[in-house]
N, CA, C and O atoms as a Tripos MOL2 file, in Angstrom:
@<TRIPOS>MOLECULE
protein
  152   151    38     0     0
PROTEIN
NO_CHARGES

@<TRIPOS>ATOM
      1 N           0.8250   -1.2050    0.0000 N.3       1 UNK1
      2 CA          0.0000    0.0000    0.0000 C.3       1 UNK1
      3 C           0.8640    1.2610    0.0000 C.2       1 UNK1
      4 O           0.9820    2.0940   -0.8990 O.2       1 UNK1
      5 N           1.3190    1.2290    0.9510 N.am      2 UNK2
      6 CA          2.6890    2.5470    0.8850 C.3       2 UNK2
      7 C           3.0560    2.9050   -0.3560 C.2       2 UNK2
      8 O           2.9520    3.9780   -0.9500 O.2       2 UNK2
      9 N           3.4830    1.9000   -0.6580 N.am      3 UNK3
     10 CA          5.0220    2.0080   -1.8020 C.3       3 UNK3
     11 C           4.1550    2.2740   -3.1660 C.2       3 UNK3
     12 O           4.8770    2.5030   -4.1370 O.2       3 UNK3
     13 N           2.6440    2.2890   -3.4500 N.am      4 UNK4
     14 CA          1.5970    2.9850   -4.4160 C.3       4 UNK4
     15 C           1.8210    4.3010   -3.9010 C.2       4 UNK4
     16 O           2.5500    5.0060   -4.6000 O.2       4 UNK4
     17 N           1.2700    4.9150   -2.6080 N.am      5 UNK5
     18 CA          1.2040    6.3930   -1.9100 C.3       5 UNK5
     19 C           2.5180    6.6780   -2.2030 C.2       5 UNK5
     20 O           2.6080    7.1280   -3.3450 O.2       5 UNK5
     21 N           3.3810    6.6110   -1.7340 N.am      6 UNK6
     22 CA          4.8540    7.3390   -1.7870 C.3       6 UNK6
     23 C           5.7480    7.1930   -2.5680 C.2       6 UNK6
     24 O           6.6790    7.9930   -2.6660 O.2       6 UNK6
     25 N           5.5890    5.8540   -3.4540 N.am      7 UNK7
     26 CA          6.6880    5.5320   -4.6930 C.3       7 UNK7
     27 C           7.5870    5.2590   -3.9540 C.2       7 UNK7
     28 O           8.5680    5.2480   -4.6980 O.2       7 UNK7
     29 N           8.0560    4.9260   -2.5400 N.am      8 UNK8
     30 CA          9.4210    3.9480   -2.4020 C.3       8 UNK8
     31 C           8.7030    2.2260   -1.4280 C.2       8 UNK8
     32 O           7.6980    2.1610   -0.7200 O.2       8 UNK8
     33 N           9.2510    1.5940   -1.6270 N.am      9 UNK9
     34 CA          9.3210    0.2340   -0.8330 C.3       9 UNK9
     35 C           8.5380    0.5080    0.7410 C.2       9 UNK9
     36 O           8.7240    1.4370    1.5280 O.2       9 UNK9
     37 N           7.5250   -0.7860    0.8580 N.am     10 UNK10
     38 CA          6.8230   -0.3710    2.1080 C.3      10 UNK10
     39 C           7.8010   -1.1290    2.8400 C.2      10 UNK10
     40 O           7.7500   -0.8560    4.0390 O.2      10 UNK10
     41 N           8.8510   -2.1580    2.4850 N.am     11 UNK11
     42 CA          9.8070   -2.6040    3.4270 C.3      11 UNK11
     43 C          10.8760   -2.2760    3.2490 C.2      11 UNK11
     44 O          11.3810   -2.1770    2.1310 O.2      11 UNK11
     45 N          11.7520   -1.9100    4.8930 N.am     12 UNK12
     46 CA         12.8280   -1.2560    4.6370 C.3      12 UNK12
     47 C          13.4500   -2.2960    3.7700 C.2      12 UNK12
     48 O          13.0300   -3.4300    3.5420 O.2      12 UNK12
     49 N          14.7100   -1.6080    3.2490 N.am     13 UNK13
     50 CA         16.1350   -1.8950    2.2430 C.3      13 UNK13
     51 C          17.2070   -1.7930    2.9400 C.2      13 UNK13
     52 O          17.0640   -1.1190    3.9600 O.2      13 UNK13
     53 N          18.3520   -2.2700    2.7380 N.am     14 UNK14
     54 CA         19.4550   -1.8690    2.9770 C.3      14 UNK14
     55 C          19.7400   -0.1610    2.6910 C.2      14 UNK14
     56 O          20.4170    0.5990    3.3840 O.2      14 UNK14
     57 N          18.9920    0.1420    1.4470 N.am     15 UNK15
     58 CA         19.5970    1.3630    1.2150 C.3      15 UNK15
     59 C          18.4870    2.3870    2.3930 C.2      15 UNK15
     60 O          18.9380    3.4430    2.8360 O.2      15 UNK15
     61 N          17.1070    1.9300    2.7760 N.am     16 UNK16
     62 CA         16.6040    2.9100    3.7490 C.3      16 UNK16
     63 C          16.2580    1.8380    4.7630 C.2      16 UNK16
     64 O          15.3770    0.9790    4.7120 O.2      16 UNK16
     65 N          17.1240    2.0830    5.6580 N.am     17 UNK17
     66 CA         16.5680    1.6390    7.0980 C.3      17 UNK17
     67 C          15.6140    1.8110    7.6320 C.2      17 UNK17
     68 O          15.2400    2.9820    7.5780 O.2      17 UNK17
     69 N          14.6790    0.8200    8.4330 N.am     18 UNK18
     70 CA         13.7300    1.2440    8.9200 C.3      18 UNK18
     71 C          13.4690    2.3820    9.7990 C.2      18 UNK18
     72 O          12.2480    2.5190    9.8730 O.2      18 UNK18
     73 N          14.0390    3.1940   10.4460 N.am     19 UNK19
     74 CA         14.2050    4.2220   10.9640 C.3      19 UNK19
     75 C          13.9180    5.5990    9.9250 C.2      19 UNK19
     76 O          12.9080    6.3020    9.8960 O.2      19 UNK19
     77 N          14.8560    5.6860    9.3050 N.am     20 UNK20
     78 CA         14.6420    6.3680    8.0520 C.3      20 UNK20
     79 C          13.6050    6.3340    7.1250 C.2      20 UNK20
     80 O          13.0610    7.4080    6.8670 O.2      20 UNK20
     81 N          13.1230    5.0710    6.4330 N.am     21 UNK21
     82 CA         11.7760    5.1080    6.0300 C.3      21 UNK21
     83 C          10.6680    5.4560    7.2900 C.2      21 UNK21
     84 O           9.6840    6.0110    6.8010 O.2      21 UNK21
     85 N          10.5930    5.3500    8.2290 N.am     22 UNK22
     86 CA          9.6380    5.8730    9.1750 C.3      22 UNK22
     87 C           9.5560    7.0950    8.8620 C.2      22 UNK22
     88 O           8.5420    7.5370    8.3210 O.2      22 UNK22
     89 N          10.8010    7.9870    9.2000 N.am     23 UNK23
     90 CA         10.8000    9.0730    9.2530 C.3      23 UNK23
     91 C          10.4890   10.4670    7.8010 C.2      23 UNK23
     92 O          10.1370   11.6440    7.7200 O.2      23 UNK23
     93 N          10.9940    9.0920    6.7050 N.am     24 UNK24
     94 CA         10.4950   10.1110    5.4260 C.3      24 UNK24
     95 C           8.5030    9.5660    5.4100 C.2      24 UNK24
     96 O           7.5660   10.3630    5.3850 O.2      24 UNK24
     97 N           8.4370    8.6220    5.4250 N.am     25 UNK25
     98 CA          6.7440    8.4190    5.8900 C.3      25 UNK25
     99 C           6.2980    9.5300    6.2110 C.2      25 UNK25
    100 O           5.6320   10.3240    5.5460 O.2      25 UNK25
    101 N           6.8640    9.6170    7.7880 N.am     26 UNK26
    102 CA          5.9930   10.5540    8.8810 C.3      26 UNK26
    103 C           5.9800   12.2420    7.8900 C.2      26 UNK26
    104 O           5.0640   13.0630    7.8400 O.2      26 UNK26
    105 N           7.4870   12.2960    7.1420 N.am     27 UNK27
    106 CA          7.5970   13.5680    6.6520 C.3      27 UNK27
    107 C           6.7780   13.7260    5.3950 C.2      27 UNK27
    108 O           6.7530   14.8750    4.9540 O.2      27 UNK27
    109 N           6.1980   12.9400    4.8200 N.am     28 UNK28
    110 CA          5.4130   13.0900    3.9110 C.3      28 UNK28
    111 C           4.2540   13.6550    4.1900 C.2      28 UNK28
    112 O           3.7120   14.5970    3.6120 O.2      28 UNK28
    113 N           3.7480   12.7920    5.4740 N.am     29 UNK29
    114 CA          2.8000   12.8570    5.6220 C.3      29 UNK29
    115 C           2.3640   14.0440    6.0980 C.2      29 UNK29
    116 O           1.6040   14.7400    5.4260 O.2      29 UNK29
    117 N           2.7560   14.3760    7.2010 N.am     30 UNK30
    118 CA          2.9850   15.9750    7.7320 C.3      30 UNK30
    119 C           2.7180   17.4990    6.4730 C.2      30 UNK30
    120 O           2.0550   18.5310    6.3670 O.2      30 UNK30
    121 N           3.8560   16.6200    5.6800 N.am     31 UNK31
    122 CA          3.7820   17.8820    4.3740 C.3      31 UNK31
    123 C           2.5480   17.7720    3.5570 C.2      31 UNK31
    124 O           2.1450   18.8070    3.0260 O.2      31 UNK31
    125 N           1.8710   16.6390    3.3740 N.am     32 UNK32
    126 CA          0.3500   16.3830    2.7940 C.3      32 UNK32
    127 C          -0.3400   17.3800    3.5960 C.2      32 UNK32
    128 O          -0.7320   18.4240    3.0750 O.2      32 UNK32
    129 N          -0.5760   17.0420    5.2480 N.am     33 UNK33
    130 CA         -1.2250   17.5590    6.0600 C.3      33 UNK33
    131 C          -1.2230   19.0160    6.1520 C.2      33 UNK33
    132 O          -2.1490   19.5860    6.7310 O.2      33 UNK33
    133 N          -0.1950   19.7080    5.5920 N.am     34 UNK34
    134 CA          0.0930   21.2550    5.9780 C.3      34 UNK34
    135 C          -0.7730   21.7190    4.7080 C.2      34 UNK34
    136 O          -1.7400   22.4680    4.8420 O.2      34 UNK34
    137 N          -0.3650   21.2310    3.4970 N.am     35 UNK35
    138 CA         -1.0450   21.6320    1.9400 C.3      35 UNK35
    139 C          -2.4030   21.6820    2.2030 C.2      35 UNK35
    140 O          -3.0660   22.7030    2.0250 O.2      35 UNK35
    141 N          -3.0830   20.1150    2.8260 N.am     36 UNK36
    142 CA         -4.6470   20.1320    3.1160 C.3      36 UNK36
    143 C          -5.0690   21.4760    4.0390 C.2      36 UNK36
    144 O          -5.7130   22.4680    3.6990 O.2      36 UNK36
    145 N          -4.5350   21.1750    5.1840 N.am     37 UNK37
    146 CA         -4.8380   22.2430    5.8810 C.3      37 UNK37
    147 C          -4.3920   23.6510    5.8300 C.2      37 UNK37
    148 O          -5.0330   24.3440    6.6200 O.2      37 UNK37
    149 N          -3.4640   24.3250    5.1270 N.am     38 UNK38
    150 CA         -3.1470   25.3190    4.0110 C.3      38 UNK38
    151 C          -4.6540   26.1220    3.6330 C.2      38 UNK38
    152 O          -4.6910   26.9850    2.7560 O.2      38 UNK38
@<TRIPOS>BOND
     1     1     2 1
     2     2     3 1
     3     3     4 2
     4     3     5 am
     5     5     6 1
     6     6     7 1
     7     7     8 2
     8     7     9 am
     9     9    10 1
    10    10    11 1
    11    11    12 2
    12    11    13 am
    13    13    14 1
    14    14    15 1
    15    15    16 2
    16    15    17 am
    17    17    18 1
    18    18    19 1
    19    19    20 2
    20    19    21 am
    21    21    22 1
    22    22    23 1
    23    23    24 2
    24    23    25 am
    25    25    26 1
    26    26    27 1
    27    27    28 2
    28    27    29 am
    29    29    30 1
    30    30    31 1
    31    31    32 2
    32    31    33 am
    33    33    34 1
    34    34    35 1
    35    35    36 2
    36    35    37 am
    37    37    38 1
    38    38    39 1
    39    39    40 2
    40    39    41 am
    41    41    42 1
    42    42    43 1
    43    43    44 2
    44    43    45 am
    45    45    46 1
    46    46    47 1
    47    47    48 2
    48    47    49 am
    49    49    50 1
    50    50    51 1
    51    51    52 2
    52    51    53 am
    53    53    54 1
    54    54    55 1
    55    55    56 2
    56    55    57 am
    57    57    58 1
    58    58    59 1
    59    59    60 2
    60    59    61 am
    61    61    62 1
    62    62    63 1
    63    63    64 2
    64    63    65 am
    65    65    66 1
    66    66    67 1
    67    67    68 2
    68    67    69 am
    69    69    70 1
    70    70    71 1
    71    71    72 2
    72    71    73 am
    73    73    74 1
    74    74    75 1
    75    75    76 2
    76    75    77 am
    77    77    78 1
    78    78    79 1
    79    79    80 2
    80    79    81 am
    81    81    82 1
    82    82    83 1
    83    83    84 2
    84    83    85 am
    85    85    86 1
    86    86    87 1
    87    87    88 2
    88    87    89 am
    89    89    90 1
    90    90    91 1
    91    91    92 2
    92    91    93 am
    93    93    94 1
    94    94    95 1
    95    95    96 2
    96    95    97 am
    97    97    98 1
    98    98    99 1
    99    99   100 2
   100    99   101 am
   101   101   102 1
   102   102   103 1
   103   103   104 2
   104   103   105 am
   105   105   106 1
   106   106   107 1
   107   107   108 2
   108   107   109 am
   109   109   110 1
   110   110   111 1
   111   111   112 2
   112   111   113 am
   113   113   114 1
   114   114   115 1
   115   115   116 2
   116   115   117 am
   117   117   118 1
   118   118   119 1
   119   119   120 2
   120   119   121 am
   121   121   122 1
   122   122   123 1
   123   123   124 2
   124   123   125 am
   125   125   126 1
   126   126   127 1
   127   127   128 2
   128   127   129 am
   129   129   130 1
   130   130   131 1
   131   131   132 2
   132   131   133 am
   133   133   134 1
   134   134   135 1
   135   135   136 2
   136   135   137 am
   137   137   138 1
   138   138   139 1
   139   139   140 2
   140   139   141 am
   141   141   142 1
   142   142   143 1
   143   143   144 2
   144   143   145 am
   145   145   146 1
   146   146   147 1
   147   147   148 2
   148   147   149 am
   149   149   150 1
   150   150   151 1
   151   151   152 2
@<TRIPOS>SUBSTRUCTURE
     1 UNK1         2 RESIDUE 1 A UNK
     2 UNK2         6 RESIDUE 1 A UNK
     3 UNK3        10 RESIDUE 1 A UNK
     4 UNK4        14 RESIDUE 1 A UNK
     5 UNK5        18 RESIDUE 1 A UNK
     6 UNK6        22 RESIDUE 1 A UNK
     7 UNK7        26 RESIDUE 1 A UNK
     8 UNK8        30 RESIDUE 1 A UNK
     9 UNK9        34 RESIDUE 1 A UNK
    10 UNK10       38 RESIDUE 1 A UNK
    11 UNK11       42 RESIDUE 1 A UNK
    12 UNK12       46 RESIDUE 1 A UNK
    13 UNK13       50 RESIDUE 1 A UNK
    14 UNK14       54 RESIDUE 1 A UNK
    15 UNK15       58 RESIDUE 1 A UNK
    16 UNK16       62 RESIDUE 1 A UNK
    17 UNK17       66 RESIDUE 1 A UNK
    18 UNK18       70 RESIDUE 1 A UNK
    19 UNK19       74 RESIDUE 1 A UNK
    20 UNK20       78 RESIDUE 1 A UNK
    21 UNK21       82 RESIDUE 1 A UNK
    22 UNK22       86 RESIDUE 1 A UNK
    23 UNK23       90 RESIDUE 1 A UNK
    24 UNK24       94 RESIDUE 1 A UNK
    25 UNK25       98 RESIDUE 1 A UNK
    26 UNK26      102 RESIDUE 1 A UNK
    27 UNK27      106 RESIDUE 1 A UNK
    28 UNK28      110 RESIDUE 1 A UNK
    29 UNK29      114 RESIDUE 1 A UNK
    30 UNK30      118 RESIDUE 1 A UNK
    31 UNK31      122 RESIDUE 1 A UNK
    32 UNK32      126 RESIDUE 1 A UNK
    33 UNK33      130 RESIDUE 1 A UNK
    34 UNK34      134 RESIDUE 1 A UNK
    35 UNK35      138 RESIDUE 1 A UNK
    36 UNK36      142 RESIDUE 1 A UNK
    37 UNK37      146 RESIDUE 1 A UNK
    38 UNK38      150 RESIDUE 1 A UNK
């Protein structure tokens, strides 16, 4: 499901750690949230 929404892998990679994919997630999401509510 993710990896349709955001265009990268819903499981981490070597190249994005799970930490890091959390965190570009959360930052997506946030930045969706500011535009909507904008």
């Amino acid at each position: 499901m993710f990896d349709k929404i955001f265009g990268h892998p819903a499981r981490p990679t070597t190249r994005a750690p799970e930490g890091l994919w959390f965190d570009s997630i959360m930052e997506e999401l946030s930045m969706d949230f500011r535009k909507r509510s904008a």
